[in-house]
C-alpha positions in Angstrom: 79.9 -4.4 17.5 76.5 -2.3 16.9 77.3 -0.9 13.8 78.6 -3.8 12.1 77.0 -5.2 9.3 78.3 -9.2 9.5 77.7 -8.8 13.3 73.8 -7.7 12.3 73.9 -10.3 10.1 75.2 -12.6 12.7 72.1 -12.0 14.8 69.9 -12.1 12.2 68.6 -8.8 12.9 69.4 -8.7 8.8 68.1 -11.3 6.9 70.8 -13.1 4.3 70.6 -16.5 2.9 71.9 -18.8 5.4 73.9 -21.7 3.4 75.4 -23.2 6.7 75.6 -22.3 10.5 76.8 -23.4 13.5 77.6 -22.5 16.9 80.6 -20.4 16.1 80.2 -19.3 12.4 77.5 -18.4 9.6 77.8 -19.1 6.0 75.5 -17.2 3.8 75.4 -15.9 0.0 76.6 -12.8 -1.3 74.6 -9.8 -2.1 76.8 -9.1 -5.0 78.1 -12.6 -6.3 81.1 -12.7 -8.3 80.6 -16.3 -9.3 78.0 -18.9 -9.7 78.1 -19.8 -6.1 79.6 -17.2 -3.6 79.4 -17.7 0.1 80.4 -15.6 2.6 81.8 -16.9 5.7 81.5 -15.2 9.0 82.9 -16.2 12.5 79.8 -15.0 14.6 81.4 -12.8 16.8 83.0 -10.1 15.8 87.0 -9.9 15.3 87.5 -6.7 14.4 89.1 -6.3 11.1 91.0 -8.5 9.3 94.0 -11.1 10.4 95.4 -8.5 12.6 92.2 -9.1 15.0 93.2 -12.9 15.4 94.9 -13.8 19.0 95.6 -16.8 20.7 92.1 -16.4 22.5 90.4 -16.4 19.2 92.9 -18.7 16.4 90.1 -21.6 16.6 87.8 -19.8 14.8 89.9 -20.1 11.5 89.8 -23.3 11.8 85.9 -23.2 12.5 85.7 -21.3 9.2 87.7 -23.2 6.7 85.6 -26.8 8.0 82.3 -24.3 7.2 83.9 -23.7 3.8 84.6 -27.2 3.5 81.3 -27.9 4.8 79.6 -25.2 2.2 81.4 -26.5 -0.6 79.7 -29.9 0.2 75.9 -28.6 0.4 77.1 -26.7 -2.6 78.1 -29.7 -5.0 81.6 -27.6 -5.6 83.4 -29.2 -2.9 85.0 -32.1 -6.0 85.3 -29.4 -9.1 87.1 -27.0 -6.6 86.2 -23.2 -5.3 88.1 -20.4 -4.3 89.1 -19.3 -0.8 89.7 -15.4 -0.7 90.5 -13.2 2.6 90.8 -9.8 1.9 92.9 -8.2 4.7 93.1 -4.1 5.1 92.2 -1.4 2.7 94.6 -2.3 -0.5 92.9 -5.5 -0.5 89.6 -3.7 -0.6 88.1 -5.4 2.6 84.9 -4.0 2.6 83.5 -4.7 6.1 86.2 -4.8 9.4 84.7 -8.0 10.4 87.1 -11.1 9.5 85.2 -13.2 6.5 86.2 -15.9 3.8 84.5 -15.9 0.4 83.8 -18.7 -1.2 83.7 -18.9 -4.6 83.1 -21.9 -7.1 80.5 -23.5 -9.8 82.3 -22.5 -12.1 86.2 -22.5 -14.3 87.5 -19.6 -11.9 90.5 -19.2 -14.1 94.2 -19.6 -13.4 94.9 -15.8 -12.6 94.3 -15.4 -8.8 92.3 -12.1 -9.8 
């Protein structure tokens, strides 16, 4: 998609800080991190939006994405302490960008609260 921003990303046509990549997905830090280690995690073509843009075509890539977290949480040094897996889906969950993603959160005591 042209005018998306993980798709830009994607292509590197925007530099970020790549964490992990591979053929299918990208992993790279947040702009704006909410913990001591946040990680985006992008599949790297687009699905447009949130869950809703997952089909039988496309289902892999969520797999792709939570070995990528795994995988991050690794290079990370979280992967034992634990981290946090958040999807936002839609616009009362405040997804930011219509691009599926997983943030990954961790290095720190992320509460018991979800929120």
């Amino acid at each position: 998609m042209d005018n998306c921003l993980f798709c830009k990303i994607a292509k590197k046509e925007i530099p970020s800080a790549i964490v992990y990549e591979d053929e299918y997905i990208m992993a790279f830090k947040d702009i704006n991190p909410q913990a001591r280690c946040h990680v985006v995690i992008i599949p790297k073509d687009h699905i447009a939006s949130d869950l809703n843009g997952i089909n039988e075509d496309n289902a892999f890539i969520i797999g792709k994405m939570f070995i990528g977290a795994k995988k991050v949480g690794e290079i990370l040094g979280i992967s034992k302490t634990g981290m946090r897996l958040i999807n936002n889906c839609g616009l009362d969950a405040h997804q930011s960008i219509a691009h599926i993603h997983i943030h990954v959160l961790g290095g720190q005591d992320m509460g018991e609260k979800i929120l």
